[in-house]
PDB file of N, CA, C, O and CB in Angstrom:
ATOM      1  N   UNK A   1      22.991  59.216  83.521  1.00  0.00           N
ATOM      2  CA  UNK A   1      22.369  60.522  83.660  1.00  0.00           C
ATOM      3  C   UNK A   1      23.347  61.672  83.398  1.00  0.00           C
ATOM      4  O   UNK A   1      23.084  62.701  82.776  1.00  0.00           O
ATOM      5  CB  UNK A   1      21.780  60.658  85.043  1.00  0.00           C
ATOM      6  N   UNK A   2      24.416  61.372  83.916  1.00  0.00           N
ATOM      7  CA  UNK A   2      25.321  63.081  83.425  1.00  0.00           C
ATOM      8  C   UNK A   2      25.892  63.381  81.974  1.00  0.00           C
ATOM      9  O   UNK A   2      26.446  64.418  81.609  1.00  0.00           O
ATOM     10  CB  UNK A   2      26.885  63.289  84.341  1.00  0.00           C
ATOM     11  N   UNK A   3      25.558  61.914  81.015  1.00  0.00           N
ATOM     12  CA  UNK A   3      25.612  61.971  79.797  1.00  0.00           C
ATOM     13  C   UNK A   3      24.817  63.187  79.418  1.00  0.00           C
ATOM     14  O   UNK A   3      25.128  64.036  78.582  1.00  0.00           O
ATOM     15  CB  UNK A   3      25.222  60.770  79.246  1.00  0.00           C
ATOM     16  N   UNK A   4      23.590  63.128  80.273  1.00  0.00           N
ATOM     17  CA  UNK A   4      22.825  64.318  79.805  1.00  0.00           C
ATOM     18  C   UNK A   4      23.114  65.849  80.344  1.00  0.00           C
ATOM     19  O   UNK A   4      22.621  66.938  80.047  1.00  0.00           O
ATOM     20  CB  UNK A   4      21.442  64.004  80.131  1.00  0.00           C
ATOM     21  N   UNK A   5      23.668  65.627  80.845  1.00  0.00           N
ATOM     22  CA  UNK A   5      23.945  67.164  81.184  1.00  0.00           C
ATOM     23  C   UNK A   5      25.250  67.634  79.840  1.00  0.00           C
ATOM     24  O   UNK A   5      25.534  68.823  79.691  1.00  0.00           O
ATOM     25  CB  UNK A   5      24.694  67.309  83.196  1.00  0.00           C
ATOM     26  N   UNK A   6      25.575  67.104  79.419  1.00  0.00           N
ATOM     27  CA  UNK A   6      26.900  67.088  78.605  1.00  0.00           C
ATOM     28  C   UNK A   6      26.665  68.335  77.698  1.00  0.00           C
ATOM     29  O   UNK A   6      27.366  69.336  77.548  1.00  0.00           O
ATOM     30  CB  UNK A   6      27.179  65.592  77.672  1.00  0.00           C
ATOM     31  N   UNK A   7      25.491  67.987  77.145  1.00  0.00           N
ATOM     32  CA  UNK A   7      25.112  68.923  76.090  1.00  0.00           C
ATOM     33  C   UNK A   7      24.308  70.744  76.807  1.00  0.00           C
ATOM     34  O   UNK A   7      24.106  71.776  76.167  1.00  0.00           O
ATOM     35  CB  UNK A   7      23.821  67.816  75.065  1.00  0.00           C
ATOM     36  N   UNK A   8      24.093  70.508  78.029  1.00  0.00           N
ATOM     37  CA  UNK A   8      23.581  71.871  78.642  1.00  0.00           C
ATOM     38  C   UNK A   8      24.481  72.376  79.075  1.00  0.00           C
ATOM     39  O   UNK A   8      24.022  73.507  79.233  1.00  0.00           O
ATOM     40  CB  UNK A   8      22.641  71.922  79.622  1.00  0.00           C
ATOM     41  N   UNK A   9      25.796  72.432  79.523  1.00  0.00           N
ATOM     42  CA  UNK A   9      27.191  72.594  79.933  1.00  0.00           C
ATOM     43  C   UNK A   9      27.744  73.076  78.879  1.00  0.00           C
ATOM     44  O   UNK A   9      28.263  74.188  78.970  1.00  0.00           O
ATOM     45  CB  UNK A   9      27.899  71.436  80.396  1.00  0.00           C
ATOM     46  N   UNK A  10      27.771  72.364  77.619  1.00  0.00           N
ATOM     47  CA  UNK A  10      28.101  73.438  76.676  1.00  0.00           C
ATOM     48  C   UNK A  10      27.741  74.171  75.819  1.00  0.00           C
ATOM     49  O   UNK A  10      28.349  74.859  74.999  1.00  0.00           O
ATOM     50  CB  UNK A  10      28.616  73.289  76.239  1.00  0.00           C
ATOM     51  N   UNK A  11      26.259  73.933  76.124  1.00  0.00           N
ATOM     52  CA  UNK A  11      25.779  75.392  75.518  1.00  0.00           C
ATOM     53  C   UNK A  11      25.673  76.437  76.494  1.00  0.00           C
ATOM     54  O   UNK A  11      25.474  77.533  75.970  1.00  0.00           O
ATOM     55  CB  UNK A  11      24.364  75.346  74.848  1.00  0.00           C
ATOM     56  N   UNK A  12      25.751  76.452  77.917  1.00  0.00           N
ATOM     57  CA  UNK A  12      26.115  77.439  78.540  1.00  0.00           C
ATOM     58  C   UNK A  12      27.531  78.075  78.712  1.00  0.00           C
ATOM     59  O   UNK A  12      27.719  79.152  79.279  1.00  0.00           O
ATOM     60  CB  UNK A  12      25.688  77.178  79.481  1.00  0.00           C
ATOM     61  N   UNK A  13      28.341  77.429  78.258  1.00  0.00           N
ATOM     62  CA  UNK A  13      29.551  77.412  78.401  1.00  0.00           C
ATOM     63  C   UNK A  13      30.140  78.498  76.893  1.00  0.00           C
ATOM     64  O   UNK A  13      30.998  79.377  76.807  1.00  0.00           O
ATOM     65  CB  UNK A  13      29.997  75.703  78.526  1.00  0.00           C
ATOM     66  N   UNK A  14      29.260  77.933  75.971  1.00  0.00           N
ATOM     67  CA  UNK A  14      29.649  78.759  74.381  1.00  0.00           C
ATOM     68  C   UNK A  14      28.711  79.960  74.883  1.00  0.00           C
ATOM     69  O   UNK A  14      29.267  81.002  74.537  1.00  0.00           O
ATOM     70  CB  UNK A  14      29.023  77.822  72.482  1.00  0.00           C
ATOM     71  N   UNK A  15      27.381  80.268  75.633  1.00  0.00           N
ATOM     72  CA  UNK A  15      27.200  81.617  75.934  1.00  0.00           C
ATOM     73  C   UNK A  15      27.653  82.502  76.610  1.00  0.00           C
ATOM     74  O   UNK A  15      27.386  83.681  76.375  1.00  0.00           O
ATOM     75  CB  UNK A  15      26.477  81.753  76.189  1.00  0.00           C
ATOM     76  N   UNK A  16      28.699  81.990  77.926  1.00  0.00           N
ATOM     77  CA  UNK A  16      29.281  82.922  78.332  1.00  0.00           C
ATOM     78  C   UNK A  16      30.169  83.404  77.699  1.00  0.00           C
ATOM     79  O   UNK A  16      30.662  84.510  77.915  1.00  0.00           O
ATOM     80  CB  UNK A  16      29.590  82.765  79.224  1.00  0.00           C
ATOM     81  N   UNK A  17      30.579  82.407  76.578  1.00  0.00           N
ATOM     82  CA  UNK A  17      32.233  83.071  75.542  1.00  0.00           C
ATOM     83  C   UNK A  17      31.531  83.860  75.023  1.00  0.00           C
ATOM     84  O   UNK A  17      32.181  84.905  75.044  1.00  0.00           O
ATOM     85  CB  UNK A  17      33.276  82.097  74.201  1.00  0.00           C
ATOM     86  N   UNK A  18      30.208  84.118  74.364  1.00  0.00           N
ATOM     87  CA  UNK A  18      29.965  84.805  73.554  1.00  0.00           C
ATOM     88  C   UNK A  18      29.628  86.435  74.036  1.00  0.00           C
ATOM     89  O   UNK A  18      29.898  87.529  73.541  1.00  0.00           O
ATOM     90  CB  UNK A  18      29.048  84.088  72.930  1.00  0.00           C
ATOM     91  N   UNK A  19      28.890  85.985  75.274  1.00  0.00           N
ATOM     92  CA  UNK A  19      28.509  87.446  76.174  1.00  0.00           C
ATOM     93  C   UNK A  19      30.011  88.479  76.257  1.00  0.00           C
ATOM     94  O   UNK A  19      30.302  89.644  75.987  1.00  0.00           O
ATOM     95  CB  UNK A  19      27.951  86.913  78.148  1.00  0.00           C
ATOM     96  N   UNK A  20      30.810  87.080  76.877  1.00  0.00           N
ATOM     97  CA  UNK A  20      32.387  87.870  76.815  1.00  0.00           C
ATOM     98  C   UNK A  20      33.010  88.690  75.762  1.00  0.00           C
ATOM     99  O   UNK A  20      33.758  89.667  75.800  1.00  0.00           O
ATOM    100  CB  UNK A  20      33.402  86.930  76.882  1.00  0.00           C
ATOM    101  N   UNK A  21      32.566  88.112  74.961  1.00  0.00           N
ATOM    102  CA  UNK A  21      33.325  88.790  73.526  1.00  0.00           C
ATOM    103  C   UNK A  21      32.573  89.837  73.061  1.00  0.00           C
ATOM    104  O   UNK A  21      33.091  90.747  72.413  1.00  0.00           O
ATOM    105  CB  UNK A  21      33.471  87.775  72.203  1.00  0.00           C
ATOM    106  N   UNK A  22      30.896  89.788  73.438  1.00  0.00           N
ATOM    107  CA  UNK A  22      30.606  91.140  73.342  1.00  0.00           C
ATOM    108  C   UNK A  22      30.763  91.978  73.643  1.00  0.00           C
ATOM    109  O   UNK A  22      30.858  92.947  72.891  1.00  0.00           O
ATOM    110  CB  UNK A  22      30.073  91.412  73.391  1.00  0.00           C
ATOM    111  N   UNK A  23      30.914  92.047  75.415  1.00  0.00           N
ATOM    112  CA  UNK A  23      31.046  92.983  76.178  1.00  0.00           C
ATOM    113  C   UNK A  23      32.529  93.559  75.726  1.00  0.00           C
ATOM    114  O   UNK A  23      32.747  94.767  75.817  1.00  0.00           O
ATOM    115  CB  UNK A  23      30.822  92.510  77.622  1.00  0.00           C
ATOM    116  N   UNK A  24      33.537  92.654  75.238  1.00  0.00           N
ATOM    117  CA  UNK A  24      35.035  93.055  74.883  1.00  0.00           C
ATOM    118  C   UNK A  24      34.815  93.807  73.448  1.00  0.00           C
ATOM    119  O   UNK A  24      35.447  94.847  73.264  1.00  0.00           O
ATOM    120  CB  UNK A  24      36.184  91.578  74.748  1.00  0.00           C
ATOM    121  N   UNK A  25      33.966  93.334  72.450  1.00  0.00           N
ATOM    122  CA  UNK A  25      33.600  93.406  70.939  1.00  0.00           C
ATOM    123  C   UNK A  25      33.925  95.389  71.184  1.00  0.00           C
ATOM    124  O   UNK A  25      33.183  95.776  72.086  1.00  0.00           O
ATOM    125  CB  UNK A  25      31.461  92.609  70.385  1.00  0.00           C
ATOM    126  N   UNK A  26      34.650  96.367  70.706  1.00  0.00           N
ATOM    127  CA  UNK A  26      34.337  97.518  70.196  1.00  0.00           C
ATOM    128  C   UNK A  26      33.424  98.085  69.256  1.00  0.00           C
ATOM    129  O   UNK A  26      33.829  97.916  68.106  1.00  0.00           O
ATOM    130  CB  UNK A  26      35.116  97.766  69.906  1.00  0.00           C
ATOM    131  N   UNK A  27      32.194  98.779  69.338  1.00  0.00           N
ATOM    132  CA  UNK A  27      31.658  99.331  68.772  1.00  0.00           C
ATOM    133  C   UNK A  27      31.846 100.648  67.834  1.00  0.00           C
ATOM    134  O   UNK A  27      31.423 101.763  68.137  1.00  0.00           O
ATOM    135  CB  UNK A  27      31.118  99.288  69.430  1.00  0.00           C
ATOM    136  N   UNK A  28      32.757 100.237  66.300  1.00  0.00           N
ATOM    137  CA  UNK A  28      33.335 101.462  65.541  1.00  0.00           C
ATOM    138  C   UNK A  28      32.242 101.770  64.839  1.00  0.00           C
ATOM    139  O   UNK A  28      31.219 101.091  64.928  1.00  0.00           O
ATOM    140  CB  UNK A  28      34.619 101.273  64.605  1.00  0.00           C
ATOM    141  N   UNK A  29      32.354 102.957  63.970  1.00  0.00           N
ATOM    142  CA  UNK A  29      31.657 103.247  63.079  1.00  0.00           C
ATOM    143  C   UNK A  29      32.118 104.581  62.039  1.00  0.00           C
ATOM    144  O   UNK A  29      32.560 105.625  62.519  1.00  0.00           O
ATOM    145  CB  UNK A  29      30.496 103.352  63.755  1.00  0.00           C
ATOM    146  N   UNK A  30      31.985 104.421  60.910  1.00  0.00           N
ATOM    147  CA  UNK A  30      32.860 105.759  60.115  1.00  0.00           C
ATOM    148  C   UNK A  30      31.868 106.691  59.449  1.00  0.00           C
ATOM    149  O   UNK A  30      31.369 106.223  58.426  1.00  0.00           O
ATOM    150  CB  UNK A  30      33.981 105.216  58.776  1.00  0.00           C
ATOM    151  N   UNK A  31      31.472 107.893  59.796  1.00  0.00           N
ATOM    152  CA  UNK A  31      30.868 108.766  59.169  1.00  0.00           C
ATOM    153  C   UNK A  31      31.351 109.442  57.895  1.00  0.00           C
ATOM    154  O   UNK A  31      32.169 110.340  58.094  1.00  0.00           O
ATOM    155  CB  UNK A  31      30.666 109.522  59.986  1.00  0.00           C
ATOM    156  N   UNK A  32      30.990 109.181  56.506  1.00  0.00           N
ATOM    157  CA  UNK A  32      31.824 110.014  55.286  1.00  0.00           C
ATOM    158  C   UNK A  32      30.803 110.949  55.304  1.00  0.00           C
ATOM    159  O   UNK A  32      29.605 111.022  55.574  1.00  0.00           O
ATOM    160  CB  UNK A  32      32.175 109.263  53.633  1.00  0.00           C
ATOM    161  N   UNK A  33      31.796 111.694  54.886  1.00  0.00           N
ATOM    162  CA  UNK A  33      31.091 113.307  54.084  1.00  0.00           C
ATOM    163  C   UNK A  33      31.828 113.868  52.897  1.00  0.00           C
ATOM    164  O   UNK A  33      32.906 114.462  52.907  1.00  0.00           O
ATOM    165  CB  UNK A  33      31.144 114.751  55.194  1.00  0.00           C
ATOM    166  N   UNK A  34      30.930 113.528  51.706  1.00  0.00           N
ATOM    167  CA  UNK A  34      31.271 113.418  50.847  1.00  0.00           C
ATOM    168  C   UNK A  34      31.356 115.306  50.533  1.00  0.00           C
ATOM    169  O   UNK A  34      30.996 115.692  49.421  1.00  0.00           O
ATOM    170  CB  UNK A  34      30.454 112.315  50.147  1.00  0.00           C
ATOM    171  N   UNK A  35      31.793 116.248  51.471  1.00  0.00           N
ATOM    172  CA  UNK A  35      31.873 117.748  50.890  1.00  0.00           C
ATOM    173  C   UNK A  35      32.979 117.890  52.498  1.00  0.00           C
ATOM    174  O   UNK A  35      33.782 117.216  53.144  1.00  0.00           O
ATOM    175  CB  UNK A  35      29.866 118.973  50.651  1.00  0.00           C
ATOM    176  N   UNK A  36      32.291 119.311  52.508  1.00  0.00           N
ATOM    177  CA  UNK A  36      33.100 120.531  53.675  1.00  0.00           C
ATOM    178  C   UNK A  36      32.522 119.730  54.933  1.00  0.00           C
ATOM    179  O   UNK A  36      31.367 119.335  54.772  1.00  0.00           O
ATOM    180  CB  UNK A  36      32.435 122.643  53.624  1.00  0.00           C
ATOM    181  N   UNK A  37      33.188 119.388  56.292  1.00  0.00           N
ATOM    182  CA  UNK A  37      32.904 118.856  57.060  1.00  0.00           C
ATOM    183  C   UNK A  37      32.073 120.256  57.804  1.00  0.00           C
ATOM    184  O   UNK A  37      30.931 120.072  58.226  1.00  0.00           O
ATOM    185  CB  UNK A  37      34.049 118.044  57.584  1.00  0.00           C
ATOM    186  N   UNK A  38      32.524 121.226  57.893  1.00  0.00           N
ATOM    187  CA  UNK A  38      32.507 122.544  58.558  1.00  0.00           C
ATOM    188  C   UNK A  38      30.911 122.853  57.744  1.00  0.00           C
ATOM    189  O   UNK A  38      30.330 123.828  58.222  1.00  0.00           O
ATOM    190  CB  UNK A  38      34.105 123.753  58.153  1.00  0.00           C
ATOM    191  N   UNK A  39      30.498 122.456  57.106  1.00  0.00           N
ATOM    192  CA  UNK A  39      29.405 122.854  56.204  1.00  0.00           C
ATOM    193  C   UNK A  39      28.006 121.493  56.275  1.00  0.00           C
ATOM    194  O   UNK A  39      26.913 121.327  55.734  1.00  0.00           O
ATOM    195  CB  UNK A  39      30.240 123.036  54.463  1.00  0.00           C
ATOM    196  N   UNK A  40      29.032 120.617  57.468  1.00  0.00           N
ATOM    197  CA  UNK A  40      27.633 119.635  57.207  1.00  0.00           C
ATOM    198  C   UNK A  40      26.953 119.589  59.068  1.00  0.00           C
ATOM    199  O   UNK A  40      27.458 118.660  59.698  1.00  0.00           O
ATOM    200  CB  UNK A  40      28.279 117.481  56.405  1.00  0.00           C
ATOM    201  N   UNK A  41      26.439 120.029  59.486  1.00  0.00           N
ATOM    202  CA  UNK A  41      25.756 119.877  60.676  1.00  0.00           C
ATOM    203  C   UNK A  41      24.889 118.886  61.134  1.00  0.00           C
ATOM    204  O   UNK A  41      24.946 118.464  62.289  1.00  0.00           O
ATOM    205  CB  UNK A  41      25.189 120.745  60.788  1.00  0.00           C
ATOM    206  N   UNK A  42      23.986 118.435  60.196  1.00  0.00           N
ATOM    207  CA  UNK A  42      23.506 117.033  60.287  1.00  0.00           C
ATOM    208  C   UNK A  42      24.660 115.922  60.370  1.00  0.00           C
ATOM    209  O   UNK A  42      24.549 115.010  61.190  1.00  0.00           O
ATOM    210  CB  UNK A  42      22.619 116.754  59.041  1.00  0.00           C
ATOM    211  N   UNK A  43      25.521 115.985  59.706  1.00  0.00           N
ATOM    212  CA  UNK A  43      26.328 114.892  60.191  1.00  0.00           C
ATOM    213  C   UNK A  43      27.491 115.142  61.013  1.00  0.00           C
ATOM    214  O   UNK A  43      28.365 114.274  61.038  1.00  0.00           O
ATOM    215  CB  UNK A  43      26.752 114.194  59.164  1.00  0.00           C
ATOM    216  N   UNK A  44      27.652 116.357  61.789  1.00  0.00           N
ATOM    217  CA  UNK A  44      28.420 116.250  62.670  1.00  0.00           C
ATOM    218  C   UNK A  44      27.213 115.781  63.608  1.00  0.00           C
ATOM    219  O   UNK A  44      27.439 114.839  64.367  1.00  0.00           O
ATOM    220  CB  UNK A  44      29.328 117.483  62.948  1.00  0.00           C
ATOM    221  N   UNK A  45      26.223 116.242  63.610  1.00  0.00           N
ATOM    222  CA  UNK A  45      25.421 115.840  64.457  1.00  0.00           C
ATOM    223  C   UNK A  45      25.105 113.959  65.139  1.00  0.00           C
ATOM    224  O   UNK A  45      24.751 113.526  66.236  1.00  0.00           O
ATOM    225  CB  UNK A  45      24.367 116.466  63.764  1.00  0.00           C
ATOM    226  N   UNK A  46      25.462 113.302  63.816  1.00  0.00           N
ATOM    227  CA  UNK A  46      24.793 111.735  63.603  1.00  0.00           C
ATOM    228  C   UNK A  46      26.218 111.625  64.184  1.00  0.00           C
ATOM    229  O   UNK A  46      26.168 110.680  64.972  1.00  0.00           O
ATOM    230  CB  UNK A  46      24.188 110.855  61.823  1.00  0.00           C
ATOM    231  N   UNK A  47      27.413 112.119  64.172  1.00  0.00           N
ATOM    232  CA  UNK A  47      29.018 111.480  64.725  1.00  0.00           C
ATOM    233  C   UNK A  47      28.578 111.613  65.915  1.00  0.00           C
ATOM    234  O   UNK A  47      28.087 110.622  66.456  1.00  0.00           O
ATOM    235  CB  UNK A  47      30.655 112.300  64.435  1.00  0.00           C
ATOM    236  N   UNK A  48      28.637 112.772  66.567  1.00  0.00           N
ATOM    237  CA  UNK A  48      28.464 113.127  67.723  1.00  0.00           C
ATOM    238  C   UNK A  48      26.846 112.101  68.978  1.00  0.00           C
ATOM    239  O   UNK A  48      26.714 111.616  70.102  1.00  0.00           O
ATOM    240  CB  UNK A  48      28.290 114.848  67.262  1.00  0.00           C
ATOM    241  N   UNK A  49      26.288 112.263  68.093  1.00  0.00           N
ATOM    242  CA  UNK A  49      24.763 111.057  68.663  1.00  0.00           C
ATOM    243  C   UNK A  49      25.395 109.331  68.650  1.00  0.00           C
ATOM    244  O   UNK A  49      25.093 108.417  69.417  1.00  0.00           O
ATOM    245  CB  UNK A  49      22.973 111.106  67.017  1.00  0.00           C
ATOM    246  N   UNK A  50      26.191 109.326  67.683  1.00  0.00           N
ATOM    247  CA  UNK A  50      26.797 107.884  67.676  1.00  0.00           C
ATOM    248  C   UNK A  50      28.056 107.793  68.397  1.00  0.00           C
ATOM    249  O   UNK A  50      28.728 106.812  68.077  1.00  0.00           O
ATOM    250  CB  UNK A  50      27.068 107.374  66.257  1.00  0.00           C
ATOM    251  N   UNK A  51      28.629 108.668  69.419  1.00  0.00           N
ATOM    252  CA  UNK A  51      29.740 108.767  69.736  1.00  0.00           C
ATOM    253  C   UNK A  51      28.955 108.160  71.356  1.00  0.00           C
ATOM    254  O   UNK A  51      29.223 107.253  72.145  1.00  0.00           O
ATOM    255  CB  UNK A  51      30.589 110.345  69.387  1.00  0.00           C
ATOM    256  N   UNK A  52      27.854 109.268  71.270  1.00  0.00           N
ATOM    257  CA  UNK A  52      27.099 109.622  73.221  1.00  0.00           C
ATOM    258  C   UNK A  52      26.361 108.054  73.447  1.00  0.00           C
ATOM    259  O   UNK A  52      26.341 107.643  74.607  1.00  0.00           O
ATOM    260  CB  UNK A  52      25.241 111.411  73.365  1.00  0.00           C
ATOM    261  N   UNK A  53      25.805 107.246  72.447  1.00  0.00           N
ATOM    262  CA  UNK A  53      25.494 106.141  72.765  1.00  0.00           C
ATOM    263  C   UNK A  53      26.842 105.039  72.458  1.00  0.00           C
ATOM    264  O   UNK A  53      26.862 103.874  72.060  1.00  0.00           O
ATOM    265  CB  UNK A  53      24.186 105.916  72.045  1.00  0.00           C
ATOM    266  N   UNK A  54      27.479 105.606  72.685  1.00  0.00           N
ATOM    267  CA  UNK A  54      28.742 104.181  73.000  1.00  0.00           C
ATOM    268  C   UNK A  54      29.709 103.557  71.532  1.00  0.00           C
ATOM    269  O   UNK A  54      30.161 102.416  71.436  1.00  0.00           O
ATOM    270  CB  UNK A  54      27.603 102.451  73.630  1.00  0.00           C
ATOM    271  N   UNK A  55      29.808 104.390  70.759  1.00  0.00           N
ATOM    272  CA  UNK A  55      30.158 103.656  69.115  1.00  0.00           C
ATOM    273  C   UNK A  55      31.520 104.878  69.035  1.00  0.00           C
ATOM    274  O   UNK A  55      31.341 106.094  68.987  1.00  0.00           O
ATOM    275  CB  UNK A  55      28.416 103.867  67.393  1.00  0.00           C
ATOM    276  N   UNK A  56      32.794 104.219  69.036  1.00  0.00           N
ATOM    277  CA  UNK A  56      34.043 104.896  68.700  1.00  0.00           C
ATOM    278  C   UNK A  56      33.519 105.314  67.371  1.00  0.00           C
ATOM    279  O   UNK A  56      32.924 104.488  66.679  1.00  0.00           O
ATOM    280  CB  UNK A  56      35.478 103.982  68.716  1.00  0.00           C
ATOM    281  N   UNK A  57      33.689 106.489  66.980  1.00  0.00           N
ATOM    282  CA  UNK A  57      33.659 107.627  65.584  1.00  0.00           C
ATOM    283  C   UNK A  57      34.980 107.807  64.766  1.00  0.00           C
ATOM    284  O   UNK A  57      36.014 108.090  65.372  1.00  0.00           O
ATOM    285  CB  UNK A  57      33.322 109.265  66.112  1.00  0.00           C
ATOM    286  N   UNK A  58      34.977 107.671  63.576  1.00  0.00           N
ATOM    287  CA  UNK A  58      36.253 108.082  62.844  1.00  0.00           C
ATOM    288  C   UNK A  58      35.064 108.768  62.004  1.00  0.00           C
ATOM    289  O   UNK A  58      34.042 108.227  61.583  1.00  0.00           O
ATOM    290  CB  UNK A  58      37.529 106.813  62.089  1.00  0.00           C
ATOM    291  N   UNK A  59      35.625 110.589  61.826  1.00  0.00           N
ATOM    292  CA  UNK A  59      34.299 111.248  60.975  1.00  0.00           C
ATOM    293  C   UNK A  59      35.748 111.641  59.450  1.00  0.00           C
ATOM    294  O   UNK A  59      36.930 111.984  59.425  1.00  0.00           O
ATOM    295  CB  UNK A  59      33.153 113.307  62.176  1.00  0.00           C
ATOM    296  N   UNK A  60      34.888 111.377  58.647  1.00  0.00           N
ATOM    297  CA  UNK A  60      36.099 111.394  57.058  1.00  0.00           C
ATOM    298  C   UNK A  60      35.131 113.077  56.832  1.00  0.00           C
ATOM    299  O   UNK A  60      34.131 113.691  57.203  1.00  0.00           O
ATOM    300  CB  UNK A  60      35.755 109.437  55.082  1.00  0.00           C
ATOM    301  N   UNK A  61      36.089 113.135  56.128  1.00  0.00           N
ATOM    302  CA  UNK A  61      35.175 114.825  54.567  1.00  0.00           C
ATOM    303  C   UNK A  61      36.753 115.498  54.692  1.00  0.00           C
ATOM    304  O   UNK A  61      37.860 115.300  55.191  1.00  0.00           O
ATOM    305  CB  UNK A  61      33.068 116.789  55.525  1.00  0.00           C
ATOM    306  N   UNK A  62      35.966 116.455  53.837  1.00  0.00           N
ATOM    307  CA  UNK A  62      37.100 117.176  53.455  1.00  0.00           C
ATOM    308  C   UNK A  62      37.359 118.658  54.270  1.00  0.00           C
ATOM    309  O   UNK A  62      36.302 119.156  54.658  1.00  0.00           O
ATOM    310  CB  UNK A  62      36.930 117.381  51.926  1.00  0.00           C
ATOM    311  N   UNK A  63      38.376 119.311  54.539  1.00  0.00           N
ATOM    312  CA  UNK A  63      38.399 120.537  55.306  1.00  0.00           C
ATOM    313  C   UNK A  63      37.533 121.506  54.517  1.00  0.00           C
ATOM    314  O   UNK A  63      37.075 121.332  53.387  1.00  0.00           O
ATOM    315  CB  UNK A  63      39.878 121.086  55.536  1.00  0.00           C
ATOM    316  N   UNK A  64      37.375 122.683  55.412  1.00  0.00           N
ATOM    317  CA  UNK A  64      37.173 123.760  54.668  1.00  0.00           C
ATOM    318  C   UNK A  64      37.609 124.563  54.198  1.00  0.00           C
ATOM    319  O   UNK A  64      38.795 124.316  53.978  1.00  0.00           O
ATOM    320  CB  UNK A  64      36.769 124.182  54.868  1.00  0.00           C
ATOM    321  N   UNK A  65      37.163 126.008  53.691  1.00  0.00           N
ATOM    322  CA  UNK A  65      38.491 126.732  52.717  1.00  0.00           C
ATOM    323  C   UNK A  65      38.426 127.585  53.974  1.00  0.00           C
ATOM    324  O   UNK A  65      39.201 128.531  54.119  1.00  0.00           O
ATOM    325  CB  UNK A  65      38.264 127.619  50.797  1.00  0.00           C
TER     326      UNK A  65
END
């Protein structure tokens, strides 16, 4: 009988690694702006909305004059 448990042991066992590694997993994400960053408001907007639900931001474009 504990032959059978063999196989439920490790599939619970590979889900807690996996839960683990999510909860550890970082959530990045890179916003480009292909112009004036200072000139795009919608996408400071989408950095900033993707920042407040939990996703580290690197925002790219170019300065302004």
């Amino acid at each position: 009988m504990p032959h059978l448990l063999i196989p439920h042991v490790t599939t619970l066992s590979l889900l807690q690694k996996l839960r683990r590694r999510d909860a550890l997993t970082e959530r990045r994400v890179c916003v480009l702006v292909l112009g004036d960053i200072g000139r795009s408001p919608r996408m400071q907007y989408h950095a900033l909305s993707l920042s407040k639900h939990g996703y580290s931001v690197t925002f790219v474009g170019f300065p302004g004059k």
